[in-house]
N, C-alpha and C positions, 0 to 999 in steps of 0.2 A: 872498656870503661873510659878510654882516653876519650872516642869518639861522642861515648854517651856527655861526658864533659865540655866540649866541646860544641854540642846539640841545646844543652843546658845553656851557654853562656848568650848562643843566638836568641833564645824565648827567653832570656832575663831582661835583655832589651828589648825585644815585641812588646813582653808585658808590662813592663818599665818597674824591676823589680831590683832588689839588692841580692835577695838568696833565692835561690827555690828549694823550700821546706818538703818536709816529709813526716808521715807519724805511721805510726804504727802499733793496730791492738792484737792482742793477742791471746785468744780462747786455749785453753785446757790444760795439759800435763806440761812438765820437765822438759823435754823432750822439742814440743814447741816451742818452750819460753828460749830453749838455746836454735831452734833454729831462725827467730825473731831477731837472736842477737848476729846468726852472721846473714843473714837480710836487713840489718842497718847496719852495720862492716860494706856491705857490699853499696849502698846505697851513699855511704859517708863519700867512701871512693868516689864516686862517679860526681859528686859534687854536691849532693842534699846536704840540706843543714834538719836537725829533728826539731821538730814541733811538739808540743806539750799538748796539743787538743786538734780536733777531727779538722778545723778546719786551717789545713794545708796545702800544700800541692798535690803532695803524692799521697796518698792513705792506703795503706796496707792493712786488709784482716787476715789473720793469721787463723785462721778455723780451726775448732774439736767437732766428730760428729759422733762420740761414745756414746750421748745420752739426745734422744730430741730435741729436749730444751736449748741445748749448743745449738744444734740450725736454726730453731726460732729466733733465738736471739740476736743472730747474723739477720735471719731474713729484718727484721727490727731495725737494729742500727744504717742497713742496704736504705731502708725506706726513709733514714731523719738523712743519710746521705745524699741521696739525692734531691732536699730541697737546697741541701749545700748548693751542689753543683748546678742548679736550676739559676742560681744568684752568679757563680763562677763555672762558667761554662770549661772553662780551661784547665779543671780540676780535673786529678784522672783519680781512679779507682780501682784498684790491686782485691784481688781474693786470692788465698793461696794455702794450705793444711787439709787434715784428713777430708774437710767435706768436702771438697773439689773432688774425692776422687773418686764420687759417686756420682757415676753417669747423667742417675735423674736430676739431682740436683744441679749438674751444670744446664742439665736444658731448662729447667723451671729460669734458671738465673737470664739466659741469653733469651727466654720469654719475655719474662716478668720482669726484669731488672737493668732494663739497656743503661742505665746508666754507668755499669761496672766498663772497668775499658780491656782489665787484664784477669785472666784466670789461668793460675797453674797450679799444681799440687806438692807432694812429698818428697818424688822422687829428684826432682829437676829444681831447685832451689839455687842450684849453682846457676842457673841459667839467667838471673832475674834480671843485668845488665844487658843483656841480647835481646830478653824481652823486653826490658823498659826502653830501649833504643827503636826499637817497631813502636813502641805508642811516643814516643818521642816526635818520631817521623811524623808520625799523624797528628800529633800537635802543631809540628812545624807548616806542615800543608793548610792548618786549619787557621793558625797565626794570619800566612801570606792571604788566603781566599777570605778572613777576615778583613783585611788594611787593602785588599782589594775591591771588598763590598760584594764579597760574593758566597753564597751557601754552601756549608760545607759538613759532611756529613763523617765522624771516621767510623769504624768498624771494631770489634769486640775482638784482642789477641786472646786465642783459646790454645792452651798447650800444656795437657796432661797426659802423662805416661802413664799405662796398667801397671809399671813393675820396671824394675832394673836390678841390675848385679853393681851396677856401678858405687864405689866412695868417693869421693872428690876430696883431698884433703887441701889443706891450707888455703882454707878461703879466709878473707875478711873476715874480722869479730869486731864487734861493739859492745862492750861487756855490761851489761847492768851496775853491776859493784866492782870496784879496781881491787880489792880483797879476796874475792870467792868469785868460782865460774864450775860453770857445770862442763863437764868432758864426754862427748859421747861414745860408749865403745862397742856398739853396735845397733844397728838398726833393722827395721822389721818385727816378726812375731812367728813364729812356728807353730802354737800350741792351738786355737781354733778353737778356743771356749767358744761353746754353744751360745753365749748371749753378747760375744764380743767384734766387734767388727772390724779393729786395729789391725788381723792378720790382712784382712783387705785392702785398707788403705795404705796400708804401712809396707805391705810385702814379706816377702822372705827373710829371714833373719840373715844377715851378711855382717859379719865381725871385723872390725879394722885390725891391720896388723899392731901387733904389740907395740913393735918399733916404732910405729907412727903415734902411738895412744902415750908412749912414755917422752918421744919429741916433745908433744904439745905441754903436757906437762910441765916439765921441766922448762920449756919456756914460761909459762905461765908462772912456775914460782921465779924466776927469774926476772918477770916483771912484777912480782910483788903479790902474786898469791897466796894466801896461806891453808884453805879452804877449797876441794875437788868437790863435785860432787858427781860418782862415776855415772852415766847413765844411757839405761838399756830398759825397751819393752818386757826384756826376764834377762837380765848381768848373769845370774847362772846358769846358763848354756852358751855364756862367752866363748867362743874359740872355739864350737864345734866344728868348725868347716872351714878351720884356717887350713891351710894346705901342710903346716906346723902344729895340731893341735896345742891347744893351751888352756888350763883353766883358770876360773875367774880368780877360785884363791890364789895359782900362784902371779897370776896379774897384780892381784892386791899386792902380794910380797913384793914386786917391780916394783909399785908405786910407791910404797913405803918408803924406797929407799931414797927419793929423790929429798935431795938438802932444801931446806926451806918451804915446804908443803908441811902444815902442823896438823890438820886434819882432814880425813878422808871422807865421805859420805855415798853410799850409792842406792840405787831403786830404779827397777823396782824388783824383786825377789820371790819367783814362782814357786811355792813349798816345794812339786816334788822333782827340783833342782837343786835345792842347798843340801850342800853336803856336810856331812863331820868333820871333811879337810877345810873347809868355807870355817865352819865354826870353831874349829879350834887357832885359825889363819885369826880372827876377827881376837879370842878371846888371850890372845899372848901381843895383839897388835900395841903399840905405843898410841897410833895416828888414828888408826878406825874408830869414829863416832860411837859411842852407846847408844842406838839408834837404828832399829828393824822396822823397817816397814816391808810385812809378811801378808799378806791380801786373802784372807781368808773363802771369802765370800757366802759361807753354806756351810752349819754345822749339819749335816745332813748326809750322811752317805751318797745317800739316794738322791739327795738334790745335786751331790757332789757330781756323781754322777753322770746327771742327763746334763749338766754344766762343761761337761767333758775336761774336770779341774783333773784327773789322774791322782786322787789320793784321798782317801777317807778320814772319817773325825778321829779314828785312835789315830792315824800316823800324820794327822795334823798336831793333835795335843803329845803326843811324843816327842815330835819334833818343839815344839813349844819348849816343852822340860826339858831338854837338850840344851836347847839354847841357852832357860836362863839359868843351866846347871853348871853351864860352863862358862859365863859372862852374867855374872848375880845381877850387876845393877844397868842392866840392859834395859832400855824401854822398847818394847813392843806396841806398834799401832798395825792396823790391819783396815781391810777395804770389806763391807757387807753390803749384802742384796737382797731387798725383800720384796717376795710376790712373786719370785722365779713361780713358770709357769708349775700347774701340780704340786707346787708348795702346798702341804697341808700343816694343818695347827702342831702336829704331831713332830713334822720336821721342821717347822719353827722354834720350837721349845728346845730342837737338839741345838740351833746357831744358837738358843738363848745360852743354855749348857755348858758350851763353849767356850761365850764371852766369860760367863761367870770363871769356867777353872782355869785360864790361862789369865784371864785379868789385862788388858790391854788399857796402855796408859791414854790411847783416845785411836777411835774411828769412825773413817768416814763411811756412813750409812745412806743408803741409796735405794728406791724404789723402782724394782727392774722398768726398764725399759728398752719396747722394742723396737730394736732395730732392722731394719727393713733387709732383705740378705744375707740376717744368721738363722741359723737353725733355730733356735728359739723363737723364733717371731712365727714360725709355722706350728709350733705346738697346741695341743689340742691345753684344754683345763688354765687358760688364764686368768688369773686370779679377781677377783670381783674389785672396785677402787677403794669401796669399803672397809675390806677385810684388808689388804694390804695399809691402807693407814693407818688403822688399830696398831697391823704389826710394829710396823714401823715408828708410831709414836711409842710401844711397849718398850723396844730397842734400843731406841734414842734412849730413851729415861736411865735404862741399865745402864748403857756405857757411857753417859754421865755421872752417873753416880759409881760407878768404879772409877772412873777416871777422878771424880772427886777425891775417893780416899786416895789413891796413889800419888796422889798430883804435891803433896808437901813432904814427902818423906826425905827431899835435902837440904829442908829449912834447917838451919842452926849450922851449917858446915861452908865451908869454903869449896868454893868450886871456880875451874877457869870458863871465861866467859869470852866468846867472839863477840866483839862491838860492831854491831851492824847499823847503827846510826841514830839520829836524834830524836826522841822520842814528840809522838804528833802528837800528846797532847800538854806537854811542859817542856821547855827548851832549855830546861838546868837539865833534866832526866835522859840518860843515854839509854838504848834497848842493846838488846843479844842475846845470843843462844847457847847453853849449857851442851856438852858434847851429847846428851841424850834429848838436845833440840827443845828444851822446856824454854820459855822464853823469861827474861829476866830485867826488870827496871833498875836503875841506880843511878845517883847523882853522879856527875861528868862533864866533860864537855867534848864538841869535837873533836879534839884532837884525838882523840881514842879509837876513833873511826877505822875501823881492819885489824885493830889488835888484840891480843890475848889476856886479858886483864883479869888478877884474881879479886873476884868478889865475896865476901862474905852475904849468904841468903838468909834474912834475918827473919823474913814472913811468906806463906805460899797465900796468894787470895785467889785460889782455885787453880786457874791455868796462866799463873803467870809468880815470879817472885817478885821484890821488892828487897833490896839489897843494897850495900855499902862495898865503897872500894877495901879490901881485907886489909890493908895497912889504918886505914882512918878506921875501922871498928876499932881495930884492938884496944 
């Protein structure tokens, strides 16, 4: 980093600049948005200042490639970039997340897209100072052969691993919110759902030790966190391949105990991984959020099935009643999929089934999509585009309208609220989030920004409340 500083300070006089800026976008899950945060950690270090808009020095996209649309939309933004850099030749161009780690896709890019300068992927994020010191260099060559009047051409740094055992801990973090941060406690994917392609990109599942997972923590409240959010491809099968086994519930019970941590959150949550120790950990917890996000995707046996989920619609709705048997005012959201291939009307109606007797306070619904090296993209009986929007629109309706009636049932009551900040569209109005993650209006002002505040929910208008600080109602 020193070096990379140092490399930096020579191209701020070439360029005859005060900072050299950096931005950074970030496509998809949890998961990315924290490894975003320690690729600007790492980036702050070496001397970037961030930028609010594309056009900067350094730009970083942070890829998803779960659904197609994610690559599109990279391939998109790749193409309004490069008129950037057409203007600022000296601009460089970072790609880095699950799409990188799809072979084709890097040769489509170093085809089609010369104007990227750096491509790396998942595994190797630690590495992005080493990398960005190689396009540094060729910056610097390209400075002097400019002020020399002479052509200069650099080359595209390509460095993506297939896989690693490796953690790397305590890197740089630049944290979005100085209140709340998400914590990763493990990485990869094991399970090989048939329409998912995260076990490929992402790799094997590799668990950080405890001891490292409750360090970071505890630093974290220690600089003013109140708010975790644990996070893993599936948190329940934490700790299989520690060399110590350990499970995820009693990792929670570690967490719990650290002073100044108020509450906990984590995702995402494989049904036939949570156990009755997990839910009875969650429903005796002080700190753990009322707040499942349980991914259903298929009421469907038989859809369940070829999806290669490991569990069927009874021991999904079991597990359901379990849950809110043992934690009443839990909310439940969940992940669906419609138009899996061979989906017929038949096994449609069982996901409808489903939504209906578990009742989920909101999900996100999704029209399969294949992805090119899962097993589902090879299956025969693809659904027509037709019949899958019917579904899909049929879907949508349902669990908007169950989420409708559940969505006020804690109007009239005092509840604690984390203040997450000024609301965009009235700047008396503070926003935050109910431990069961409902989102919540009420007059304030910044200063409440990271804290626990109780509010009184005086009206629900669908998916949000509208509230008073609980001392000024009374």
């Amino acid at each position: 980093m020193e070096r990379c500083r140092e490399l930096l300070e020579e191209l701020k006089k070439a360029y005859g600049r005060e900072v050299m800026t950096f931005h950074i976008e970030t496509f998809g899950c949890q998961m990315n948005a924290r490894d975003s945060e320690k690729l600007m950690g790492i980036l702050e270090q070496m001397g970037y200042r961030e930028e609010s808009s594309e056009d900067a020095d350094f730009v970083l996209y942070n890829t998803c490639t779960v659904r197609e649309n994610a690559n599109l939309r990279v391939y998109g933004r790749l193409g309004q970039l490069g008129a950037y850099k057409r203007k600022r030749p000296e601009m460089m161009i970072a790609l880095c997340g699950c799409m990188m780690q799809e072979k084709e896709v890097v040769e489509k890019i170093k085809k089609s897209y010369r104007q990227v300068d750096l491509i790396f992927g998942t595994h190797n994020i630690f590495k992005l100072a080493e990398l960005v010191y190689t396009c540094l260099e060729e910056r610097r060559k390209e400075a002097k052969a400019r002020a020399a009047q002479k052509g200069f051409k650099g080359h595209m740094v390509v460095d993506v691993w297939e896989d690693t055992s490796q953690i790397v801990e305590d890197l740089p973090v630049e944290r979005k919110y100085p209140f709340k941060s998400g914590v990763n406690i493990m990485f990869g994917c094991n399970n090989f759902c048939s329409y998912c392609i995260v076990p490929y990109v992402r790799g094997r599942e590799r668990s950080r030790k405890p001891e490292e997972i409750l360090k970071e923590v505890r630093k974290l409240a220690a600089d003013g966190v109140v708010e975790i959010m644990l996070l893993g491809q599936n948190v329940n099968s934490y700790g299989k391949n520690l060399d110590t086994p350990m499970t995820f519930a009693r990792l929670l019970e570690e967490v719990e105990q650290i002073d100044g941590i108020e509450r906990i959150r984590f995702m995402t949550s494989h049904p036939k991984d949570l156990s009755q120790d997990l839910i009875n950990v969650i429903a005796r917890s002080k700190k753990i959020c009322r707040h499942l996000h349980l991914p259903l995707q298929s009421g469907s046996t038989r859809v369940l099935k070829a999806m290669n989920r490991h569990y069927t619609k009874e021991q999904f709705l079991e597990l359901a009643a379990r849950i809110k048997e043992a934690v009443p005012e839990i909310s439940l959201t969940t992940d669906l999929i419609v138009g899996f291939p061979g989906e017929t009307e038949e096994d449609f109606e069982e996901t409808m089934d489903v939504v209906r007797k578990v009742g989920f306070d909101s999900a996100f619904t999704f029209i399969y999509s294949k992805r090119t090296g899962t097993p589902a993209a090879a299956m025969e009986n693809q659904i027509p585009e037709e019949t899958v929007k019917s579904r899909f629109d049929r879907l949508l309706k349902e669990v908007q309208d169950i989420a409708a009636q559940l969505s006020g049932r804690d109007a009239g009551t005092i509840q604690e609220v984390l203040v997450e900040e000024v609301n965009g569209h009235s700047q008396t109005l503070m926003t935050g989030r109910l431990s069961n993650n409902a989102i919540v209006h009420f007059p304030g002002d910044s200063s409440m920004i990271g804290k626990l505040i109780k509010v009184y929910l005086e009206e629900s208008r669908g998916f949000y409340y509208m509230g008073k600080i609980a001392e000024q109602a009374e």
